[in-house]
C-alpha positions as a printed Julia matrix, in Angstrom:
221×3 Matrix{Float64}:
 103.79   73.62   95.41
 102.73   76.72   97.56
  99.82   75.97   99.74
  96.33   76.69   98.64
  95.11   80.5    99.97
  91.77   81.14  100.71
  90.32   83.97   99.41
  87.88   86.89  100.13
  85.94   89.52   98.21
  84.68   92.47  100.37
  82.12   95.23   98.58
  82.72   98.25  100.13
  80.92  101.52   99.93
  82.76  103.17   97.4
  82.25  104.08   93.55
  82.13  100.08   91.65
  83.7   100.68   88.18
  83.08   98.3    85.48
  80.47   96.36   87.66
  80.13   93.95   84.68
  83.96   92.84   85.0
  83.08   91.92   88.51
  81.65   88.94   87.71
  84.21   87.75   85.88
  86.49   87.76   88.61
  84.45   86.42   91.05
  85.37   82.31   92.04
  82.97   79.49   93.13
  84.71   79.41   96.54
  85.32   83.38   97.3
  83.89   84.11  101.02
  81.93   87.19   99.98
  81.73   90.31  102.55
  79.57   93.56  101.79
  80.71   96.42  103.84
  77.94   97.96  104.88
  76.58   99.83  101.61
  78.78   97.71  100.01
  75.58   95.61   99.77
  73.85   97.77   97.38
  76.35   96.65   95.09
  75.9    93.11   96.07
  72.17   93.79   95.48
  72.79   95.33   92.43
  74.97   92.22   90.93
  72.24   89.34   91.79
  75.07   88.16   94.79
  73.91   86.87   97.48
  76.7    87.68  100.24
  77.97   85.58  103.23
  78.75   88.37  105.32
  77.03   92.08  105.58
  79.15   93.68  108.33
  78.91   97.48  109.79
  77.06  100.0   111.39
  74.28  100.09  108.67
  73.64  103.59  107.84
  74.53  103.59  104.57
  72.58  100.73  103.29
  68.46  100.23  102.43
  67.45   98.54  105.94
  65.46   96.54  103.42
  68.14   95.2   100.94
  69.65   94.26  104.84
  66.73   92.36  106.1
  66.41   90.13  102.42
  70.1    89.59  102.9
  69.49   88.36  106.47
  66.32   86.45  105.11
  68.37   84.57  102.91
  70.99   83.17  104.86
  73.66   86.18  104.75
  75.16   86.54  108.72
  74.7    90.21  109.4
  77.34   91.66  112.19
  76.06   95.21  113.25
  77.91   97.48  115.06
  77.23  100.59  116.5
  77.79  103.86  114.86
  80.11  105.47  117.61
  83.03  103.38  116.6
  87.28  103.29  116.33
  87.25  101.46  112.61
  85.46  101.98  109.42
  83.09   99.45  108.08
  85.87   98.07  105.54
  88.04   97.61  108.39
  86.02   95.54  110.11
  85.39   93.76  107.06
  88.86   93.13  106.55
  89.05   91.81  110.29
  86.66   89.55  109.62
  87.92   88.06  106.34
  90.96   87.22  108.48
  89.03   85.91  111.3
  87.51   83.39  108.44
  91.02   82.27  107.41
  91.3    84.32  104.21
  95.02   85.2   103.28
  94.33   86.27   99.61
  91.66   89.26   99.94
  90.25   91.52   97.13
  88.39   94.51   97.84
  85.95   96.5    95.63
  84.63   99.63   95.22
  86.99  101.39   98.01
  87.26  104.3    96.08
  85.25  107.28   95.29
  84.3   110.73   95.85
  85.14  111.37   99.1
  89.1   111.63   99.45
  89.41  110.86  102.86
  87.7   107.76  102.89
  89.7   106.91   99.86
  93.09  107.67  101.39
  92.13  105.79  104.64
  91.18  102.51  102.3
  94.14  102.62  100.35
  96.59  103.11  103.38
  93.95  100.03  105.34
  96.95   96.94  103.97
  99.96   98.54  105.26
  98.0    98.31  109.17
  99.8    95.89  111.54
  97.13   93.47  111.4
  96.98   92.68  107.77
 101.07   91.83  107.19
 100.44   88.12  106.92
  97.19   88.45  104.01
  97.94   89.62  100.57
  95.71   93.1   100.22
  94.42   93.85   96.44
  92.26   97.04   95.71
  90.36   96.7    92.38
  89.02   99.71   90.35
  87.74   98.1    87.02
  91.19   97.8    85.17
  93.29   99.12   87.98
  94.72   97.27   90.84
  96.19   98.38   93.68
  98.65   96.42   96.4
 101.36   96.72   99.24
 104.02   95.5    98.97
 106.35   94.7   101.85
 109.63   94.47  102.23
 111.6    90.66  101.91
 110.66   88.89   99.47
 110.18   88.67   95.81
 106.3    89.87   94.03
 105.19   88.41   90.92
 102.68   90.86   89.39
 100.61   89.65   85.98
  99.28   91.84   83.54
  99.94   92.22   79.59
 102.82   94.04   77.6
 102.05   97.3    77.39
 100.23   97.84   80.8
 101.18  100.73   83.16
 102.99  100.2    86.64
 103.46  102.77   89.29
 105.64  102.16   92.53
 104.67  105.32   95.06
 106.69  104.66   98.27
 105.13  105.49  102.22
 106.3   105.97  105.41
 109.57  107.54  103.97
 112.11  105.82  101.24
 111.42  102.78   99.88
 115.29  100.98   99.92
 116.88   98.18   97.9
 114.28   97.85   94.87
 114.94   95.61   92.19
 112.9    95.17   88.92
 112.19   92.17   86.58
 110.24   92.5    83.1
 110.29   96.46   83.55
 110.71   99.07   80.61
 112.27  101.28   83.5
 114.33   98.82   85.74
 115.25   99.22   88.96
 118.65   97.4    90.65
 118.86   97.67   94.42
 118.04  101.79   94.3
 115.96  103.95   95.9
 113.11  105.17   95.86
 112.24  108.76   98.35
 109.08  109.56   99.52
 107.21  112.47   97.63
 109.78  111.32   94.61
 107.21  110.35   91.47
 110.84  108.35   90.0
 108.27  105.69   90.2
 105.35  106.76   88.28
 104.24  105.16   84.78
 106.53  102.12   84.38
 105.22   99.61   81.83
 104.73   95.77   81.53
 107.51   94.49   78.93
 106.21   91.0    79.13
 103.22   89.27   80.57
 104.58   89.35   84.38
 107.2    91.36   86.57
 108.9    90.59   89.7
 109.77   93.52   92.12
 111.66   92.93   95.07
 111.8    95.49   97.71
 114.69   95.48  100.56
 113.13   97.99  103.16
 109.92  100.11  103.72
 106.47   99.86  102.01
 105.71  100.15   98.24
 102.03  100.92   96.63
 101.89   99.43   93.77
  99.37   99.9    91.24
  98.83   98.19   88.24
  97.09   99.42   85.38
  95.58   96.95   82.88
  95.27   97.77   78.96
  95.43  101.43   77.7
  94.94  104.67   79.57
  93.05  106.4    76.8
C-alpha cells in the first residue's frame, strides 16, 4: 500500500473557471492556501483558508483582515521580491508536509504570469511533490522522467504531451488511441497534441527530460 500523501489546495490570482466544480473537489483534510488575491476566490466560495500568503496588493485589505480575524495565518511579504505570490505558496505547502498539491486559478489574462505558473513544477524545489494545475475540466501536470504515471479520466477525453527543456526521450504509452513505445518526442514538435483516453486510465512512462501533460476532461465543444 503506498503511503498516505498529504495534500494542498492553493487559490491563486488567476481566472477560477467553473468555481462551482471547486467544491466538489475540495477534501475534509486539504491544507488550504490563498495566494494573495487568490483570497477573493476563497471569499467568494464561503472557504475559510488556513494560509493567505503574499505581498497583498492584489487583495481587499478587508477580505485580509476577516481572514486574519478568523483564524487564517497571514504571511506578508514585501512587494520588492525574487518569487511570485504562488511561489511562495507552493514553498509553503511543502514546508507543511504536502506532497500531493493542486493549484487553482493560475491561469488567466495575463500570459506571462500564466507561462511562469505553468513552468512553477518543473523548479528544482518541487521534484519530490506531485504538481496539478486545474482549469475547470482541464488539468495540467509534469511529469518527470523514471517512473511510470497513472492518469484518470473517461474514454473519450483529450491528452496532450508538450515536451520542455528540449526532447522528451524514451516515452511509452498505455490506454492511448495514439501510442507511444520508447520514441521521441522534440521540442516545438506538436506529435503530441490531442491524444485521447481509450479507457478510464493511462499510464505514460517517460525515460528522459520533462513532459507537460494536460488532461482534458469530457468534450471540447
Amino acid at each position: 500500500m503506498s503511503p498516505e500523501k498529504h495534500r494542498a489546495v492553493i487559490f491563486a490570482n488567476g481566472e477560477l473557471s467553473q468555481p462551482e466544480s471547486v467544491l466538489r473537489l475540495l477534501r475534509p483534510d486539504d491544507l488550504l492556501i490563498a495566494a494573495d488575491g487568490g483570497g477573493k476566490h476563497c471569499e467568494a466560495l464561503g472557504l475559510q483558508p488556513h494560509l493567505l500568503v503574499g505581498d497583498m496588493d492584489s487583495l481587499d485589505p478587508a477580505i485580509a483582515t476577516r481572514f486574519e480575524a478568523a483564524g487564517s495565518q497571514v504571511l506578508r511579504y514585501p512587494i520588492h521580491k525574487d518569487y511570485t505570490d504562488l511561489e511562495l505558496a507552493l514553498l509553503q505547502a511543502l514546508e507543511r508536509g504536502a506532497d500531493d498539491i493542486i493549484v487553482l486559478a493560475a491561469l488567466g489574462r495575463r500570459w506571462d504570469q500564466t507561462l511562469a505558473n505553468l513552468l512553477l513544477p518543473a523548479g528544482q524545489a518541487f521534484e519530490s511533490a506531485s504538481i496539478r494545475l486545474v482549469d475547470g475540466s482541464q488539468e495540467i501536470q509534469l511529469l518527470r522522467p523514471g517512473k511510470w504515471f497513472a492518469l484518470h479520466g473517461q474514454p473519450g477525453d483529450t491528452l496532450s504531451l508538450v515536451p520542455l527543456l528540449g526532447a522528451a526521450c524514451g516515452i511509452s504509452t498505455q490506454g492511448l488511441e495514439y501510442p507511444l513505445n520508447d520514441e521521441n518526442l522534440e521540442f516545438g514538435s506538436t506529435r503530441g497534441v490531442s491524444n485521447v483516453l481509450l479507457e478510464s486510465s493511462a499510464r505514460i512512462y517517460l525515460r528522459q527530460g520533462l513532459l507537460l501533460c494536460v488532461l482534458i476532461h469530457g468534450s471540447l465543444d
